[in-house]
N, C-alpha and C positions, 0 to 999 in steps of 0.2 A: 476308402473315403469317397472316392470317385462313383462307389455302385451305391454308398449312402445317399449320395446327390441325386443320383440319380431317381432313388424311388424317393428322395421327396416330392420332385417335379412332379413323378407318374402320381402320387397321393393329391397333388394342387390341382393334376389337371382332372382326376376324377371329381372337385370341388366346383368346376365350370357351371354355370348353369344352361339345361339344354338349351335348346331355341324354345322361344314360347312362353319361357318359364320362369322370366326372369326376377318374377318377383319373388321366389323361393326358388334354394339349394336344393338340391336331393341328393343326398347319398346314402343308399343303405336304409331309406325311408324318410318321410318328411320329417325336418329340423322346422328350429322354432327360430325368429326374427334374429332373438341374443344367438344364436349360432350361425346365424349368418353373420355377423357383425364381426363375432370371431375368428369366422372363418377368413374374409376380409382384410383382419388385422395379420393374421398369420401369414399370407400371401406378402408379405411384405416384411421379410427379415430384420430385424434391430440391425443386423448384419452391413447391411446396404446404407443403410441411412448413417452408421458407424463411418464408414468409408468416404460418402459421399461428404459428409460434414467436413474428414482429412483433407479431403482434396481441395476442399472451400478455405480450407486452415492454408492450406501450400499457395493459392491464390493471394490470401490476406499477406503473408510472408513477402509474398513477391512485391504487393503495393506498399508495405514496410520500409522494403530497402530502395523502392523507387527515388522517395526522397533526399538520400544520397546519393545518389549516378553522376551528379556533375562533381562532386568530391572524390569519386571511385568510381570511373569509367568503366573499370572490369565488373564492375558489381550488373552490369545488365545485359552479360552473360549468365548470372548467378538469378537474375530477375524473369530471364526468358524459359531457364529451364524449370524454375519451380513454378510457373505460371501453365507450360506445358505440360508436366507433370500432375497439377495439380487439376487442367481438366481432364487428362489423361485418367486419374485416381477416379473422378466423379462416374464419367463413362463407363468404366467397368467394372464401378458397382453397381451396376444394371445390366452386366453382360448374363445373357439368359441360360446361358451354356454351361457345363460342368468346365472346371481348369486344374488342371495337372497341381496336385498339392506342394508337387518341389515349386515349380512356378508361379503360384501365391505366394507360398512364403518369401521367394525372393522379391519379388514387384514388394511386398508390402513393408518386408526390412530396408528395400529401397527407398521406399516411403519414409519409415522412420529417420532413415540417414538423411534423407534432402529436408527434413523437417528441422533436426538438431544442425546440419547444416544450415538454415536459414537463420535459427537462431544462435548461433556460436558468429556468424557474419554481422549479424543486427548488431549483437556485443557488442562486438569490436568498432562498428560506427558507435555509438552508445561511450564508447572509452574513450579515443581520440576526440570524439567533437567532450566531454566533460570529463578530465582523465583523475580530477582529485575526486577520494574516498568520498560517498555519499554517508557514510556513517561511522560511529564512535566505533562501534565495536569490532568492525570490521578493520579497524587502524590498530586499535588495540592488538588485537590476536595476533595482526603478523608482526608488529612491534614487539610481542610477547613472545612469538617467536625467534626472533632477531639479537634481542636478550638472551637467549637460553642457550641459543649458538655462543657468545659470548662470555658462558660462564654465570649469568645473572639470573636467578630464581622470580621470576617472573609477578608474581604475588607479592614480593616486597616490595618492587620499584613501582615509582612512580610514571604512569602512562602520558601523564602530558605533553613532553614530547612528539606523541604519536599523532596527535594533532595538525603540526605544522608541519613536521617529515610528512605526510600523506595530505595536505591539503584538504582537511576537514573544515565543511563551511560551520561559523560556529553555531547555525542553529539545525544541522547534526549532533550538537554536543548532547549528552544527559547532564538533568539541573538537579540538583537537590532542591529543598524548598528554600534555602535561604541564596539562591542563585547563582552557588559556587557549582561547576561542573564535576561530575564523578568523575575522578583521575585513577583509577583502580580497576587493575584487572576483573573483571565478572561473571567469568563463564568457567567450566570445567576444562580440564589441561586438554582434551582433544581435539577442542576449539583451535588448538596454535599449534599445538603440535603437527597435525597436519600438514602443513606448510613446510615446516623444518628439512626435511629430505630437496626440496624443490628449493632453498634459500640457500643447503650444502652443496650446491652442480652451482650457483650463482644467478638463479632464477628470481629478483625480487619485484623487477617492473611490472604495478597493475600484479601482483602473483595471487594476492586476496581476492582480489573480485574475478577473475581466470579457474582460482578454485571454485569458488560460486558458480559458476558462471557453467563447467564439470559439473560438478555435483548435479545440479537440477538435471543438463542432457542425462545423466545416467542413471537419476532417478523414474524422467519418462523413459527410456528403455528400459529398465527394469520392468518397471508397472506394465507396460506395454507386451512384453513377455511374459509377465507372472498371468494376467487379466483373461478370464477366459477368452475363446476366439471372436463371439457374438460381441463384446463391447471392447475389446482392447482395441479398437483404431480411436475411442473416445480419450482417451488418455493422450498422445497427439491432440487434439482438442485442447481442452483440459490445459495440457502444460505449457500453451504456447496463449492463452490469455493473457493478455497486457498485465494484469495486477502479478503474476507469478515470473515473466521474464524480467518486468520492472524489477522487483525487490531480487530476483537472484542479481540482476548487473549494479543493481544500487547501491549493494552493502548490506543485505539483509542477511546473516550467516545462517541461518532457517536451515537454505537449502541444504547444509554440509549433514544436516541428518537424516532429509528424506530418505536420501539410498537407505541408511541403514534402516533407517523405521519401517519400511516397506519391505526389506527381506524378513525383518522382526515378525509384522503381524502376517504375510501370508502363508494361509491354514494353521495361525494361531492356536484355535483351539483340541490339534491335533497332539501336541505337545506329552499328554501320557501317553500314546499309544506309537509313540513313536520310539526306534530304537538305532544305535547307532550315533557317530558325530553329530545327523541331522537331528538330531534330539535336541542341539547342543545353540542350532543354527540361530532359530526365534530368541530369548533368553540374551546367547550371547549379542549379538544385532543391536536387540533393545538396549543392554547396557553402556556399550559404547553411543548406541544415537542418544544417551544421558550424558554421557562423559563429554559429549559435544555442548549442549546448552541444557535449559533447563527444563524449556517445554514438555520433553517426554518422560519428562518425571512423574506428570498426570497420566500418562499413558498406564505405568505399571501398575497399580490400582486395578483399574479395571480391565485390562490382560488377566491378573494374576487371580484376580475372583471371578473371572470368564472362564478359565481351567478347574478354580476349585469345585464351583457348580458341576460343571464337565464330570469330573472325575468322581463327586459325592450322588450322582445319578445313577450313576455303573457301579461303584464301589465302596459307598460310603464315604463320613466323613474321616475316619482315621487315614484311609490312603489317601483321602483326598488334600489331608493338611500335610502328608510325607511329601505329596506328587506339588505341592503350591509350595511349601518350603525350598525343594530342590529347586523350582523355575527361579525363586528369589534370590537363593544363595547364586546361583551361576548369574542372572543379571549383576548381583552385586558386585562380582568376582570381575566380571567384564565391565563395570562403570570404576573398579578401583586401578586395575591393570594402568591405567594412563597416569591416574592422580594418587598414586602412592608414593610417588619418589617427592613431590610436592608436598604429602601430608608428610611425611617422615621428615622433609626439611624442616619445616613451620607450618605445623597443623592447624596454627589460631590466625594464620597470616591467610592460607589455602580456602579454610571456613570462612573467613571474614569477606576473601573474594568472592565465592560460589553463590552464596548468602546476600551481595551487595545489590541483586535487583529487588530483592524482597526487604532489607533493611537498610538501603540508604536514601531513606526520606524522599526518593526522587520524586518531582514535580508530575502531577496525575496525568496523563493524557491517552490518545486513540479515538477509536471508534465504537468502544463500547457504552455499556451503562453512563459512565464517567459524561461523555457528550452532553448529559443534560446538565447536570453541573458545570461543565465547562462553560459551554455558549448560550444555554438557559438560566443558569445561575439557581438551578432549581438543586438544593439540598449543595452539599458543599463544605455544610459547618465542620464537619470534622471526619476528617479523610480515614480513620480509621476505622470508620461504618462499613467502608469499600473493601477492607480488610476481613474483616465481620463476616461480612455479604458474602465474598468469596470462599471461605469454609462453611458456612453452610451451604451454599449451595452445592461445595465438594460434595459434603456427607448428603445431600439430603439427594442427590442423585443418584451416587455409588449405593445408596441404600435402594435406593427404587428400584436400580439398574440389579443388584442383586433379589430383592423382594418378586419381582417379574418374568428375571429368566427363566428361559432363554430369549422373551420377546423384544428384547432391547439389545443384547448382545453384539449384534451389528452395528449398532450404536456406540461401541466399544472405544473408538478411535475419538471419533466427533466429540464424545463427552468432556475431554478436558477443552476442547476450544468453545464448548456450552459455558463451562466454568471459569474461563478468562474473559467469556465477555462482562461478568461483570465485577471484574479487574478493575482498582485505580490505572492501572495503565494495561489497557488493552487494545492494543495495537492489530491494525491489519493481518501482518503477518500469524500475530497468535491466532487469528479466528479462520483461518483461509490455508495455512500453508497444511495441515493434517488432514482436510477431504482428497489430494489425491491418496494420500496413506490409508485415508479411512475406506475409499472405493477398494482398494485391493485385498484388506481386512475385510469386508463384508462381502465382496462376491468371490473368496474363495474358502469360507465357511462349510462345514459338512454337516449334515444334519445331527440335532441336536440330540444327545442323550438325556436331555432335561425335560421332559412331556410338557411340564405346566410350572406357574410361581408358587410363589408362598400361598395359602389360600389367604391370607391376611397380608395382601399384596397392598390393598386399599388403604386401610389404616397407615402402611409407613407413604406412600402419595401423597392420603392427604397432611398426614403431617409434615413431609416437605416440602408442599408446594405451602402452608402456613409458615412456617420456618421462613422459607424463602422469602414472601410475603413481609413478614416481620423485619427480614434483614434492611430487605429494599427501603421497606417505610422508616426504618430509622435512619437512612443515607439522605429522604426528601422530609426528613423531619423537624433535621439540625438547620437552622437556617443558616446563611454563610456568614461571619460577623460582621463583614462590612460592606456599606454599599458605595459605591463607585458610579461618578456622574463623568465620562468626559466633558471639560467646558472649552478650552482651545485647542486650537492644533498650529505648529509651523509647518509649513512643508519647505522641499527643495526647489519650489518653482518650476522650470521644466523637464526638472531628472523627474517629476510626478512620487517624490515618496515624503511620506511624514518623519520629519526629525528630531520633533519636539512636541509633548502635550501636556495638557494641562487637566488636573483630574482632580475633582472634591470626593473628601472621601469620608465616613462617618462609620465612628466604630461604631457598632450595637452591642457588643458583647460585654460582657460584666469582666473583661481581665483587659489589660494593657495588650498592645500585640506591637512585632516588629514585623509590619509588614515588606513584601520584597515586591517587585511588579515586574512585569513581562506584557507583551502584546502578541496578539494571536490572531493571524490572518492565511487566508485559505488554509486554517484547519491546523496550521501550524505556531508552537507557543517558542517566538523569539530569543536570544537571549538576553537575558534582564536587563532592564532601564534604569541610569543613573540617576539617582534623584541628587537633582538641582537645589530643589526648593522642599520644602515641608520635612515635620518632625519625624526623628528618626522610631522615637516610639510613640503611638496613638492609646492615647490611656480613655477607658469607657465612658462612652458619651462623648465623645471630643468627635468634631468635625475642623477638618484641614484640607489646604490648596495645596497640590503636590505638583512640581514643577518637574517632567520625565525629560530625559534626554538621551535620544537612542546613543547604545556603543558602538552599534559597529554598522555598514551598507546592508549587511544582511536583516538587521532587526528592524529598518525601515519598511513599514508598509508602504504597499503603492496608494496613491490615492485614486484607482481607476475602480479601488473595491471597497468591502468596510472593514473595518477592522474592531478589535477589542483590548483593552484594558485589564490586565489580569493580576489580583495580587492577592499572595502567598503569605502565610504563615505557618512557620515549625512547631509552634508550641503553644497551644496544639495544631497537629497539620488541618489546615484548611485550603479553602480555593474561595477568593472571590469574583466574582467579574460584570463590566462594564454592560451599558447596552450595548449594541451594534453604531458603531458613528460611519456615515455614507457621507466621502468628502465628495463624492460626484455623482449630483443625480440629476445633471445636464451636463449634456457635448455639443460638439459645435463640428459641421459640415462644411467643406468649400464647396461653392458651383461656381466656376470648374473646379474639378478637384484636380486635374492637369492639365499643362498648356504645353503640348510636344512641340511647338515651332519658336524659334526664336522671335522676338519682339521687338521692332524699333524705336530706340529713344525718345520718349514725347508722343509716343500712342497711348490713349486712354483704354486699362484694361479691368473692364468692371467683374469683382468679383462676389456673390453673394453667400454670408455667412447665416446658416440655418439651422436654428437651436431644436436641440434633440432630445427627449428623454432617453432612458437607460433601453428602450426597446427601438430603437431608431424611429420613434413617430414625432413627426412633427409636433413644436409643442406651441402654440398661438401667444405669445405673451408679446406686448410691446413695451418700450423703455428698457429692456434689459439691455446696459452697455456690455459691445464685446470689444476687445483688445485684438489689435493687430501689430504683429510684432515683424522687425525685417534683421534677417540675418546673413554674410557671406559665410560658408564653410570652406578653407583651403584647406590643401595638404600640411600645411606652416599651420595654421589653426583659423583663428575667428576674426572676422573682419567687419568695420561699420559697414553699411551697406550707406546707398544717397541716393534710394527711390524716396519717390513723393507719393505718400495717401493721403487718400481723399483735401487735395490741394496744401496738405503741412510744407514743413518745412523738408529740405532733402537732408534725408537718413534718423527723421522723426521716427522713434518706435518707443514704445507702442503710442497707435493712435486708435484713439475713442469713436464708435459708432454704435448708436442706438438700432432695439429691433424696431422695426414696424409691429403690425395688429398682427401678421401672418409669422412674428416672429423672426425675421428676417433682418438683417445687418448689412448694409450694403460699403461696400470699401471701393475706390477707383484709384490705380495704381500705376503712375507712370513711372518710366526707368529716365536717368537723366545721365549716366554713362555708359559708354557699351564696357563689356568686360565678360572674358572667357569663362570666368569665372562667373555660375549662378546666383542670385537674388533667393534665397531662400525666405519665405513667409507663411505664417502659422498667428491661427485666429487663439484666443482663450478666453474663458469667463474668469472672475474674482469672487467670492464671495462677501457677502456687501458686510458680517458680520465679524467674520474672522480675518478677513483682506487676504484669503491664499488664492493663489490662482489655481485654477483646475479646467475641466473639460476640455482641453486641447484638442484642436481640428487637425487634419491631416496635415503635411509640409507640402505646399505650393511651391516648386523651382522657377523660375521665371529667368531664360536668357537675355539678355539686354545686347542690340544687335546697334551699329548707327544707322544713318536712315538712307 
């Protein structure tokens, strides 16, 4: 390895250019510009820049866990040394010298280890500062687990429970369309199983998001060691991105199948020519990372017709459908191995679980296709377009993806999260958690015994990308049946959230609907709003005032953003929804915005209040009244305060001041007893139409001293 290094250097330095000459290479005779350019890019290893990015990752980590140190003093021990390490890592990946290949690999497994240490630390701040389940399914599984230890078949009980025992906020829940939450188990038996050996030792605290939390470190070391040497420091990278440690500590159960789907696909395609258990390795892998959830369910597909091409190249189709057979029977064999003691219990009870994300009516959402329906209101009418959309686009890629091979093949992994984005619910995690899988599946690929596609490659393209086409347009075709005005809002006054609205709504559709509503803010759909007021069914052509009243602190939007209106119908599934309603699009500034010195009773203290729009720029309007409010905060609770503004009465709040032309509000503030206790004061606007108040200015303390 060390004499390999060597004559690469002595081949870079023969690449130098002499004196004089620098505007061309020579070597071996003159080269053209494009080889210089090349030559250039090749001085300069993926290698290095691999590493050097690591060691910026081990920095990022360190300023991570900075923001804990006063909660966990010892953590800046843990901050110093990945901080040291990590420009330790950057420096010598620029070291110009050959290094002992035992002592690479250790520095660099070192690496990996202060990496998954940094993240297995971050956790665990991440748990203590928010220790209840971020999500349904994640409560489920070890619930489901918890059950099984108990004798209870997991599939027939009911999961609600799982809820309150794990402290699920309830807009974690899954909704169906009519607003009831899905109370039923959902995923395949290895989803909870799992768990069971670590619940039997009496392991339960946080045990869910801990496995999670495993799974992902072991899925970057894995990938980290499968990856060749030139990009595996990138995986480090890669697995320490906010969106991937989020959802492993969130409650996103994803991660419990990377490991396995990563030993599945790498050197996938090697699978006939392979002999021995390791034949056995990919196949088996894949059916368990199914047995886990449902995702890599897409994967088999396009595996299983990546080998048949493979094999129908070298040796026709007859072994090629023996050698495609045998990979399916042993995935199958490996996805039953968990979930057979469950089908043999209640086979229709097991189905009806597995099944429950594709047919329980659940409420559309994510970041895929759907978004435009959701917050545009563009198409909508009838959710089973999305349905639609999503099988064709199955078929019309698995056919491309076979019609072409081998040039898409590496594409292999990626494909099914091409095919869930345009999923009624396509989520983050479906579009994101299968690129580290799919980087270890494509860069360790062998060349292909496939030369070329179908010569009539074109024809099935363009007929999928028609198809496709067709799908889409009947999803922005259907219009949504109803349209939705919000006209009022309550809010909570200074908790800032809305807790009551008011919505006209008008069916267009030719059939009666029982609409359901929910609201949706930063991207997330609440759970469902009681209606107060209006008809329980909207028969066609009817327009009605609907009177919402949130259930729970969680479903209240803040009024510092906008939020939406959103309402459902089963029969047939639809989505409709509101404009965007902006309850603040003015705030209010103090100058001063503090006063660190105590204050004597009967000092005049002038303070100016300056109206803002949403980008902090001065906004020029005069007569806009702002509100000045005085409050004491104890430890015992809330107390009148008995400053004077602008000359009222003592412990007058709120008291009224007009802007000036400059927009400006001017309040004078004297204290009229001393007390240990602060004078807290905070400016707000009203709106002149709906009377909420909104735009809150910062809290003013003001000590009251005597003279």
């Amino acid at each position: 390895m060390v004499g390999s290094e060597l004559a690469e250097q002595r081949a870079a330095a023969d690449q130098v250019p002499p004196p004089g000459r620098e505007g061309r290479w020579f070597r071996a005779g003159r080269v053209t510009e494009t080889d210089e350019e090349s030559t250039l890019l090749s001085s300069v290893p993926i290698r290095r820049i691999a590493w050097t990015l690591a060691g910026v990752t081990l920095l990022l980590w360190s300023l991570d866990l900075f923001g804990y140190v006063d909660t966990f003093p010892w953590l800046s021990l843990v901050m110093v040394a990945l901080g040291l390490w990590g420009f330790g890592t950057i420096v010598a990946s620029w070291y110009p010298r050959p290094v002992d290949r035992r002592l690479a690999t250790a520095l660099a497994w070192t690496t990996v280890g202060l990496v998954l240490t940094a993240f297995v630390v971050w956790s665990y701040t991440q748990i203590v500062a928010a220790p209840g389940y971020g999500t349904d399914e994640v409560a489920f599984d070890q619930y489901a687990a918890q059950l099984l230890l108990h004798g209870v078949n997991p599939y027939v009980h009911s999961m609600a429970h799982a809820f309150s025992l794990f402290h699920v906020s309830p807009n974690g829940y899954t909704f169906r369309l009519t607003g009831q939450p899905v109370t039923t188990l959902s995923y395949p038996a290895l989803s909870f199983l799992v768990y069971v050996p670590f619940l039997a030792v009496g392991w339960s605290t946080q045990l869910a998001v801990w496995v999670n939390v495993a799974a992902w470190a072991l899925g970057i070391a894995l990938a980290f060691a499968l990856l060749p040497r030139e990009v595996r420091a990138l995986t480090l990278v890669l697995g320490s991105l906010g969106i991937y440690v989020n959802y492993a500590v969130g409650g996103v159960t994803d991660a419990l199948f990377v490991p396995l789907l990563i030993g599945a696909v790498y050197k996938w395609d090697r699978f006939a020519y392979t002999r021995g258990p390791l034949a056995w390795r990919g196949p088996v892998l894949l059916g368990l990372a199914m047995a886990v959830k449902q995702t890599p369910w897409l994967v088999l597909p396009f595996l299983a017709g990546g080998i048949a091409m493979e094999v129908r190249a070298r040796a026709g189709w007859r072994t090629s459908l023996r050698t495609t057979g045998r990979y399916l029977a042993i995935t199958a064999g490996a996805f039953l191995l968990p979930n057979v003691v469950f089908i043999g219990a209640n086979p229709r009870a097991w189905l009806s679980g597995v099944l429950t994300p594709v047919a329980s009516h659940a409420v559309p959402a994510g970041q895929g296709l759907v978004g435009l329906s959701l917050f545009l209101g563009v198409g909508g009418g009838s959710l089973a377009t999305y349905t639609l959309t999503l099988v064709v686009v199955f078929c019309a890629l698995f056919g491309v993806y076979l019609a072409t091979y081998p040039t898409l093949r590496a594409w292999a992994v990626v494909c099914p999260a091409i095919v869930l984005f345009f999923s009624a619910r396509s989520f983050g995690s479906y579009l994101v958690t299968l690129v580290p899988v799919a980087i270890v599946g494509a860069c360790t690929l062998s060349p292909s015994a496939a030369a070329t596609g179908w010569r009539r490659w074109r024809w099935v393209a363009l007929g999928g990308i028609g198809a496709t086409m067709a799908a889409v347009a009947s999803i922005f075709l259907i219009a949504p049946p109803l349209d939705l005005a919000i006209t009022t809002v309550r809010t909570t006054g200074q908790l800032a959230t809305v807790v009551q609205v008011g919505v006209r709504v008008t069916n267009h559709s030719s059939a009666a609907v029982h609409p359901a509503f929910s609201v949706e803010s930063g991207g997330t759909i609440s759970a469902f709003w009681l209606r107060q007021r209006g008809p329980k069914i909207l028969t066609p052509g009817e327009t009605a005032n609907y009177r919402l009243l949130a259930p729970n602190f969680f479903a209240q939007p803040p009024i510092t953003g906008a939020f939406q209106v959103v309402a459902f119908t089963s029969q047939p599934g639809s989505v409709s929804v509101s404009g965007a309603f902006t309850p603040t699009a003015l705030h209010l500034s103090l100058d001063p915005d503090a006063i660190n010195q105590r204050q004597p009773v009967g000092r005049p203290i002038t303070v100016r209040v300056r109206l803002l729009d949403q980008l902090n720029r001065a906004v020029r309007r005069a007569g806009v009244p702002v509100y000045m409010g005085q409050i004491t905060y104890t430890q015992q609770g809330l107390l009148l305060s008995q400053a004077i503004i602008n000359r009222g009465q003592p412990g007058q709040t709120p008291v009224t001041a007009y802007t000036n032309k400059d927009g400006v509000a001017t309040f004078v503030i004297e204290g009229t007893r001393a007390s240990a206790n602060p004078v807290y004061f905070e400016a707000n606007l009203v709106n002149g139409t709906q009377f909420f108040p909104y735009g809150y200015s910062e809290i003013l303390p003001i000590r009251f001293i005597g003279r």
